[in-house]
C-alpha positions as CSV (number, residue, x, y, z in Angstrom):
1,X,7.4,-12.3,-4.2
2,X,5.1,-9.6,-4.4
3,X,4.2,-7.7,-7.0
4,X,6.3,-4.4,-8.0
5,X,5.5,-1.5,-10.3
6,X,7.3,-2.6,-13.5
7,X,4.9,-6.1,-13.0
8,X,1.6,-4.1,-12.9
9,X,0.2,-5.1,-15.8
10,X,-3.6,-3.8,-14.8
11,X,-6.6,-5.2,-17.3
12,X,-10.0,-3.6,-17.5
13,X,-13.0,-6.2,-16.8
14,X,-15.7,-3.5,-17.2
15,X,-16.0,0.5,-16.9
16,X,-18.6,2.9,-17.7
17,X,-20.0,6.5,-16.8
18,X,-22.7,6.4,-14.6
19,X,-25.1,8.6,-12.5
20,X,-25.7,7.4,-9.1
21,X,-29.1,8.3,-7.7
22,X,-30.3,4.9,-5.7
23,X,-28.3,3.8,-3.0
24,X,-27.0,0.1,-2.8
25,X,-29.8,-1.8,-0.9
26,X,-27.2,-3.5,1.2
27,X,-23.1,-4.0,1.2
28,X,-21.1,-5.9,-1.4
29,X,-18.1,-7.5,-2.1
30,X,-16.5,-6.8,-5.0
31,X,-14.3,-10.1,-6.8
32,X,-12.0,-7.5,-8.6
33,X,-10.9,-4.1,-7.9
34,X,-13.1,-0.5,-7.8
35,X,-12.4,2.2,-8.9
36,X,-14.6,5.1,-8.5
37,X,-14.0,8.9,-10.0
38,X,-16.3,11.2,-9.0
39,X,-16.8,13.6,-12.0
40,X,-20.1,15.8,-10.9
41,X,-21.9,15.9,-7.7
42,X,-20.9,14.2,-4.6
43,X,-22.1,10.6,-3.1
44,X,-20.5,8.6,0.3
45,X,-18.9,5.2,0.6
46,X,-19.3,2.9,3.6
47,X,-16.5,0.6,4.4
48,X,-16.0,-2.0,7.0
49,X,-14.8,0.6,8.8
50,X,-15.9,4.3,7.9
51,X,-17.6,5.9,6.5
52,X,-16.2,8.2,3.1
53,X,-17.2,11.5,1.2
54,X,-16.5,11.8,-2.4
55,X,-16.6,14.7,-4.2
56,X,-16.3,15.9,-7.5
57,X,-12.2,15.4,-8.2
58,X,-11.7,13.0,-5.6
59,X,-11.0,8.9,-6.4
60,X,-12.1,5.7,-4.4
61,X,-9.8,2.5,-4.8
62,X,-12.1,-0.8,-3.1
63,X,-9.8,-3.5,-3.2
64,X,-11.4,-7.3,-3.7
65,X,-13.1,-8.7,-0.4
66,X,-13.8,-5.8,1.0
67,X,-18.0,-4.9,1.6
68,X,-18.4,-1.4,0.9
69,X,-21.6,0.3,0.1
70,X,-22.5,3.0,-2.0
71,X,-24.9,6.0,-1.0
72,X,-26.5,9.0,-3.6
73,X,-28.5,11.6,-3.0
74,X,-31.7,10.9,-5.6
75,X,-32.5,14.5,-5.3
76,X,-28.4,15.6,-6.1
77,X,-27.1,12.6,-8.6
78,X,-23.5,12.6,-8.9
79,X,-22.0,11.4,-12.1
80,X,-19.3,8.9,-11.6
81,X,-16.5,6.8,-13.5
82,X,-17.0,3.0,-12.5
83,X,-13.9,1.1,-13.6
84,X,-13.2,-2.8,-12.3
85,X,-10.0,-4.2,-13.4
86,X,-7.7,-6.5,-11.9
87,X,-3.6,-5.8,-11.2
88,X,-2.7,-8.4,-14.1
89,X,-4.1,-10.1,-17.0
90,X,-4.4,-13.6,-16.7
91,X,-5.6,-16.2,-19.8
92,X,-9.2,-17.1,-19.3
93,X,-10.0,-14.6,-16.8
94,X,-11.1,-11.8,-19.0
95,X,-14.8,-11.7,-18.1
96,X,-16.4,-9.2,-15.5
97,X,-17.1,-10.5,-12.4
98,X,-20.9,-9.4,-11.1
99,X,-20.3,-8.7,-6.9
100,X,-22.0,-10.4,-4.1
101,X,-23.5,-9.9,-0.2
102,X,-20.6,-10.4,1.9
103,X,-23.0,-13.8,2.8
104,X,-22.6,-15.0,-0.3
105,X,-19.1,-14.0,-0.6
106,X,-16.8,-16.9,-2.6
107,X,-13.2,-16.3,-2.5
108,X,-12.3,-19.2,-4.6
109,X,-13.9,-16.9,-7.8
110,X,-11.3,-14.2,-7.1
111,X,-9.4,-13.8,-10.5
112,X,-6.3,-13.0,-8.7
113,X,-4.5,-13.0,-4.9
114,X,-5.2,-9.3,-3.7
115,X,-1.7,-7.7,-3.8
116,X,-1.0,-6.3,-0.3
117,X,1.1,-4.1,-1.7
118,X,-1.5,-2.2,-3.9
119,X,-4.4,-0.8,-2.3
120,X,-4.4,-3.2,0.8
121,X,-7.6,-1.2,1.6
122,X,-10.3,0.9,0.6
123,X,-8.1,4.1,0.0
124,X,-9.9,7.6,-1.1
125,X,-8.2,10.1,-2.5
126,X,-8.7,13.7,-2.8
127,X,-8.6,16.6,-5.5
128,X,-7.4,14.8,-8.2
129,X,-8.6,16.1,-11.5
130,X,-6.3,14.5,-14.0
131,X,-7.8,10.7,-13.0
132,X,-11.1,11.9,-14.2
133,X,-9.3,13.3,-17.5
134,X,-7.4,9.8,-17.7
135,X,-11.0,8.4,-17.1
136,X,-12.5,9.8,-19.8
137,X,-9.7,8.5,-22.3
138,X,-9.7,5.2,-20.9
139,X,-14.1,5.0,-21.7
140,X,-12.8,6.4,-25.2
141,X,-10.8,4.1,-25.9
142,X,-13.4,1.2,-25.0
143,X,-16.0,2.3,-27.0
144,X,-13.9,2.7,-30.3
145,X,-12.4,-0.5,-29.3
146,X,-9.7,0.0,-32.5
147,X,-7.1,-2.4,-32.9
148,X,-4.4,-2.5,-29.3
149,X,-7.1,-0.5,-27.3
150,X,-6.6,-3.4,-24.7
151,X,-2.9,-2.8,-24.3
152,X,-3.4,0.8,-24.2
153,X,-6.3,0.7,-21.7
154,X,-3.5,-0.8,-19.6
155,X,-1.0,1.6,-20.1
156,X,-3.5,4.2,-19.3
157,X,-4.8,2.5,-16.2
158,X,-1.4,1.7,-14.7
159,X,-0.6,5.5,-15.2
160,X,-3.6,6.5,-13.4
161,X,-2.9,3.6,-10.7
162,X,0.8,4.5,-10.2
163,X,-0.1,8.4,-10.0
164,X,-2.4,7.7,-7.5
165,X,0.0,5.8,-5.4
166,X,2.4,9.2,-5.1
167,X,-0.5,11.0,-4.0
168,X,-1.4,11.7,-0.3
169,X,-4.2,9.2,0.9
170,X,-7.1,11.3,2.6
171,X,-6.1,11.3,6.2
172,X,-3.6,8.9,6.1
173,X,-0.2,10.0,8.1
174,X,3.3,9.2,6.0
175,X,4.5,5.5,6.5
176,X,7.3,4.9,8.3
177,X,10.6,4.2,7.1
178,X,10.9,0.8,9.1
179,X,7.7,-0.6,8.0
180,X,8.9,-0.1,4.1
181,X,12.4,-1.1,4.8
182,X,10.8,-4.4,6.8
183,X,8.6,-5.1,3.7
184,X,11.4,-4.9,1.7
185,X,12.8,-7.7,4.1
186,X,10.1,-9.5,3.9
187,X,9.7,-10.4,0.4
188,X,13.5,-10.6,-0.2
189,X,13.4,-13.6,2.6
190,X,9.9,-14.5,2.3
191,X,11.0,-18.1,1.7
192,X,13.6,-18.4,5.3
193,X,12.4,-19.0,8.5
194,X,11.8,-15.6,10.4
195,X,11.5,-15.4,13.7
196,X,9.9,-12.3,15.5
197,X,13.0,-11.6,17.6
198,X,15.3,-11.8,14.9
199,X,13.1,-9.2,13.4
200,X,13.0,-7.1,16.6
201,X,16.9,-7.5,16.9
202,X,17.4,-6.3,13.1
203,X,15.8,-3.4,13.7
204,X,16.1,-2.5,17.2
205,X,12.3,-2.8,17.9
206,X,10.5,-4.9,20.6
207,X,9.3,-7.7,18.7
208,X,5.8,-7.1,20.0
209,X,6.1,-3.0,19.2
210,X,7.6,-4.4,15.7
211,X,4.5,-6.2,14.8
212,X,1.9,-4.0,15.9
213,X,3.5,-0.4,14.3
214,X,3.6,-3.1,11.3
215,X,-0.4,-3.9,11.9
216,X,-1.1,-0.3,12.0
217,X,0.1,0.9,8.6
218,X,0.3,-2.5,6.7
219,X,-2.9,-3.7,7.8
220,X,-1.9,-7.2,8.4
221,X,0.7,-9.0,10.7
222,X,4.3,-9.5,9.8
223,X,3.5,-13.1,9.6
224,X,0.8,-13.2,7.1
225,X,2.3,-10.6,5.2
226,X,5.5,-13.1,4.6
227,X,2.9,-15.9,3.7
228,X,1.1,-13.7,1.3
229,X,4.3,-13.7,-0.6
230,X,4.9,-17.4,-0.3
231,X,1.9,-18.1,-1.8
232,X,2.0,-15.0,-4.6
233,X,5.2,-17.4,-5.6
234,X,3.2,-20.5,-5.5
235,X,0.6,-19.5,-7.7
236,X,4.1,-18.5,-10.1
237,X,4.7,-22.3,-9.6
238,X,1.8,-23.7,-10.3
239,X,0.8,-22.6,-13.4
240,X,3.9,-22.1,-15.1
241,X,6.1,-26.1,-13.9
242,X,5.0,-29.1,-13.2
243,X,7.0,-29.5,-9.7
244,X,4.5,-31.7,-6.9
245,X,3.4,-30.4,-4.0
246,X,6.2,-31.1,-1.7
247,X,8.6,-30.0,-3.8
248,X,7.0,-26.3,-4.1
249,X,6.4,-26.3,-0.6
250,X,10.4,-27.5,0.2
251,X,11.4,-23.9,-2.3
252,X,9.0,-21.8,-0.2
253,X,10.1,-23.2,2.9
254,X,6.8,-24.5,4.7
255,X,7.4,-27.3,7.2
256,X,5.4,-29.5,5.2
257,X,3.3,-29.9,2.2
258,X,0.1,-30.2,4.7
259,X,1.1,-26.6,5.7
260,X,1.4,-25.3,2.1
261,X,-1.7,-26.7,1.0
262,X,-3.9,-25.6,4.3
263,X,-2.0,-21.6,4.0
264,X,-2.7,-22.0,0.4
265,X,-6.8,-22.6,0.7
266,X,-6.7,-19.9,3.8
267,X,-5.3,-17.6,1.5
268,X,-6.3,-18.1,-2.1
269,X,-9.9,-20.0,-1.3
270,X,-8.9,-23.4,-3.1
271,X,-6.2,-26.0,-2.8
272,X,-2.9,-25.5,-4.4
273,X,-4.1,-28.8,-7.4
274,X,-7.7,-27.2,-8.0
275,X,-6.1,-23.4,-8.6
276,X,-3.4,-25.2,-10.6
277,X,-6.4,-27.6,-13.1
278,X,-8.3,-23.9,-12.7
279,X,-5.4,-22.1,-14.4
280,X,-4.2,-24.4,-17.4
């Protein structure tokens, strides 16, 4: 199942304050997520797919495997917070995570799944003054470093990161109310066999409409989006029984353990045993 707001339980791998005067050479993928708060100044982002101003009060969110790259103005520097953190806090993965060329990209290194249901995408977000407040509390915080300044780094963070998902994405028109109600669906049958004209009959779409007004604002397919929550479960399994690999992929419903293994490496970058010996 995917992740919901009372889970988020966001950890801080590295922040800072920085002024950004020398473009990135070339594009990177991050292994965690960005954040980016533009305090002073302005600078641009380019995505896969556009490319983004930022200004002073406005927030970038670059989720993992996604190459963005960074542009400044060396005559104009704009002073930025730089925070990468990851949605939860798992044992062993505390340590910052340095980015690569998309080349050079390994998924298999990424601390966590990327939670479709968080920042599926880079997402920039304008005139919002109190992140940059929260910012500067959060880099407070770090370098006094006094006793629970992790746990309250997280508390501040998954403010910020819940307050920014009430706001209005630059651009970005209102979701509809079928493609929440069918993720809803989704993860509450992630585990049946789903057929995409039972889908279309459910809620009176053509299946092939269905899918693609799902593409459009999900930014996935229905189908990888329901495996995506199979396999958010799996990792659950894996690190926390001991039940084989058939018998995780019978409770998630894949055909076959073959299936389960091969979504699992499409998805997570490794096999369902190596994330399992990874993560005890």
């Amino acid at each position: 199942m995917l992740m919901d707001a009372s889970q988020l339980n966001p950890f801080i791998r590295y922040m800072d304050l920085r002024c950004g005067s020398i473009s990135y050479s070339e594009p990177i993928k991050a292994y965690d997520y960005r954040l980016f708060a533009i305090r002073e100044g302005e600078c641009a982002a380019e995505t896969e797919t556009k490319r983004l101003t930022l200004r002073a009060g406005s927030c970038l969110i670059i989720p993992p495997d996604h190459a963005y790259r960074m542009l400044f103005h060396r005559d104009a520097p704009a002073m930025l917070y730089n925070i990468n953190f990851s949605l939860s806090y798992l044992p062993g993965n505390g340590q910052a995570f340095r980015p690569d060329p998309p080349a050079r990209f390994r998924p298999e290194r990424m601390p966590e799944l990327p939670d479709p249901a968080f920042f599926p995408i880079p997402t920039l977000f304008q005139d919002v003054p109190q992140i940059q407040q929260t910012a500067a509390l959060l880099l407070s915080e770090r370098e006094k470093r006094d006793v629970y300044f992790n746990e309250l780094c997280s508390a501040l963070l998954k403010g910020m990161l819940l307050q920014l998902m009430r706001e209005p994405k630059a651009g970005e028109k209102p979701v509809p109310t079928v493609v929440e109600r069918l993720k809803q669906y989704l993860e509450a049958h992630s585990r049946e066999r789903i057929t995409a004209d039972s889908l279309g009959r459910m809620f009176g779409y053509h299946p092939f409409y269905l899918n693609r007004l799902f593409h459009k604002y999900a930014h996935q397919t229905i189908h990888l989006y329901q495996m995506q929550c199979r396999i958010r479960d799996a990792c659950v399994l894996l690190v926390t029984t001991d039940l084989s690999m058939k018998e995780i992929a019978d409770n998630l419903g894949f055909s076959s353990p073959s299936h389960f293994s091969e979504t699992f490496r499409k998805l997570r970058g490794v096999s369902p045993m190596d994330y399992r010996s990874g993560m005890r």
